[in-house]
Phi, psi and omega in degrees: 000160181312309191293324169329317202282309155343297188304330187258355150302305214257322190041343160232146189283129173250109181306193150324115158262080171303153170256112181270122140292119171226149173302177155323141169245107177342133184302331165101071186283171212210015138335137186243125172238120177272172198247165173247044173272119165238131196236136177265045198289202163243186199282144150201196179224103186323150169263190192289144184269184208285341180240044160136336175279119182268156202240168177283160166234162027274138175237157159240127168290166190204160178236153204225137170207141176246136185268139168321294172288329167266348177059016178288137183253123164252125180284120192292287179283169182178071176226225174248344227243181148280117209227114188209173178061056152004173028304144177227164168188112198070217194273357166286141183226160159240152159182136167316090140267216166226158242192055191078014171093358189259163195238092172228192213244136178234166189204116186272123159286147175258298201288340174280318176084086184216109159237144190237171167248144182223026163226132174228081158192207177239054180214167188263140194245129173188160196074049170286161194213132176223151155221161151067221183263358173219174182222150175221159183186162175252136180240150205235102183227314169246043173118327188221153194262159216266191138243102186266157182207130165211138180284124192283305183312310178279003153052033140252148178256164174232127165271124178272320180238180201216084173200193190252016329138138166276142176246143158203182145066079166257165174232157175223166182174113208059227187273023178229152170243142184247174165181164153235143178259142161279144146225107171104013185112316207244168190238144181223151193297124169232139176253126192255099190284168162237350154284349151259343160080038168240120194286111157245178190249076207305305176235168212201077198197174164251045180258175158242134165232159204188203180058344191312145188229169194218124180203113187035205207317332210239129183255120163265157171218146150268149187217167177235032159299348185290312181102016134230171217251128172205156226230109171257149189251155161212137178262110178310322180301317228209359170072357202264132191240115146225150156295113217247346164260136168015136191258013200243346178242165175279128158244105184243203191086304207005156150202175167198140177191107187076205207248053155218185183207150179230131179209163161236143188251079188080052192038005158270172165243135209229168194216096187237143176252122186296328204261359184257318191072066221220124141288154149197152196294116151228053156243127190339118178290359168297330191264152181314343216306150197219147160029101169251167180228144159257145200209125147064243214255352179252179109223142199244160147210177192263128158254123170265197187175145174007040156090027175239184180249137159236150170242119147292173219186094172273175157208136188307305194289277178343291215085024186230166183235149167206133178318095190301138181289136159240138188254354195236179196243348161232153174235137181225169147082053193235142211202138184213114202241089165103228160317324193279129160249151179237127152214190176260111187259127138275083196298286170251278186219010193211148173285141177210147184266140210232154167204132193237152174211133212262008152223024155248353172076008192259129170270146173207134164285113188263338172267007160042095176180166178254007163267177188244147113343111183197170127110005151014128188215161180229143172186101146104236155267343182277138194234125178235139185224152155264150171232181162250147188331141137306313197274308191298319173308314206306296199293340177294326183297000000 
């Protein structure tokens, strides 16, 4: 279906993008404290991750979180089964594992050392999303997958939609939820309030649109209503949808966060302010550029050059841009919150999460290990990825 094809242009979700103030960043022990979660899932195999890097197999996942302040790594999961695509949010982690051969959603207290399964039945439960007090995920429980929702005070879930239909890739933020569903053959944008339980239908055409992000008053997408790919804002307040990029290029991506929106275009990277209605490019048109992503006063994307990835660093208020020193020659998975930028590296022959922080220039490989590594999300102090077993590497070594 179209979101798939979508999901492997952009492959990673962007919650709330907040700006946290963080401290100093540690020079950086690479300690492993296993948690004492013993989870009882089912066998897989990772698919391929988002811009290319592959793992050998059998590989088994785990999910790992790091603290900032202590530079300490504690491994959260610790089984036979698989456990990927990591979200934090607060004192909380979600993440998809299997279950009886099945794919469902769990969700890790950090200040409790506590994990629960919040998803119950024998269909694949994926794409978990937390903001707050809630999670969201599309769940395949009678043939086509759902829209799901559950509230941590209250340890209950709710099904938000209800049809025969695929719902999928939903994001949350604040009281709302975005996703896009097919109807009539095309897939269209719907936004979900959850304190009053009323759904609306955002776009409304016989295109495909898909991809939507969320960030306060404003939900963005790409749609093909044109007859190329292009990027629309709808205003929750005021109801309003206009088109905010070009008719001459492919433009996918979104993202939004505060009163911009970021995409790529044509291999560029474009830049619009909601409240001016005003663009400007800011990557070279000689260059190459993949996903960029934005948080607060920044943005970054992936450049290649001379057979490495380098990542750029715009800052908004300035206007000036600069290169992060990078020691590894590909950068994937790269994702960015306040100060912090976080990815996924190739040093030598195995993947490692690399966190750099932007106003001190300091780089630190935090998973320091000879297994791989990937999918890295950062909120606050907490930093989370999947890896692969430690104890399961050690002994094939």
């Amino acid at each position: 279906m179209l979101d798939e094809g979508m999901n492997t242009m952009q492959q990673k979700t962007k919650k709330n993008l907040l700006i946290v103030l963080v401290i100093v960043l540690p020079i950086g022990l690479c300690t492993i404290i296993a948690c004492s979660v013993i989870l009882l899932l089912g066998i897989s195999i990772f698919s391929a991750p988002a811009y290319g890097i592959g793992y050998a197999e059998p590989h088994i996942g785990e999910i790992f979180l790091y603290d900032v302040r202590t530079g300490i790594t504690t491994q959260v999961t610790n089984n036979l089964e698989n456990d990927e695509s990591p979200q934090i949010d607060g004192d909380y982690v979600v993440w998809e594992g299997q279950h009886a051969e099945n794919d469902e959603v769990y969700l890790y207290d950090i200040e409790m050392d506590k994990t629960i399964r919040i998803s119950m039945n024998n269909k694949s439960d994926i794409n978990p999303q937390i903001q707050g007090n809630n999670v969201v995920w599309q769940g395949n429980e009678d043939g086509d997958y759902e829209i799901y929702l559950y509230q941590i005070d209250t340890l209950t879930t709710m099904q938000v939609t209800y049809n025969k239909v695929e719902d999928k890739n939903p994001q949350i933020n604040g009281d709302y939820v975005v996703w896009s569903g097919v109807e009539d053959g095309d897939s269209e944008i719907y936004l979900y309030q959850i304190n009053n339980r009323t759904t609306t239908k955002v776009s409304n055409n016989d295109a495909a649109d898909g991809s939507a992000q969320i960030d306060g008053d404003i939900v963005v997408w790409m749609s093909s209503m044109d007859g190329e790919w292009n990027i629309y804002v709808y205003e929750i307040s005021s109801r309003t949808t206009k088109i905010i990029s070009n008719h001459v290029e492919e433009n996918i991506s979104p993202l939004v966060s505060g009163d911009y929106v970021v995409w790529m275009g044509g291999f560029k990277v474009h830049l619009y302010q909601i409240s001016t209605g005003t663009t400007i490019q800011l990557s070279g048109n000689d260059a190459h550029v993949y996903y960029p992503e934005i948080s607060g006063d920044y943005v970054i994307w992936s450049e290649k050059t001379d057979g490495n990835t380098i990542l750029s660093l715009y800052q908004i208020s300035t206007g000036l841009t600069t290169i992060i020193d990078n020691k590894t020659k590909v950068i994937e998975d790269y994702y960015i919150e306040g100060d912090y930028i976080v990815w996924t590296g190739i040093e030598e022959q195995n993947t490692d999460i690399y966190l750099y922080q932007i106003s001190s220039e300091h780089l630190v490989n935090i998973s320091c290990n000879r297994n791989d590594d990937r999918n890295p999300q950062i909120l606050g102090f907490n930093i989370v990825w999947e890896g692969e077993n430690e104890e399961l590497q050690s002994e094939e070594d």
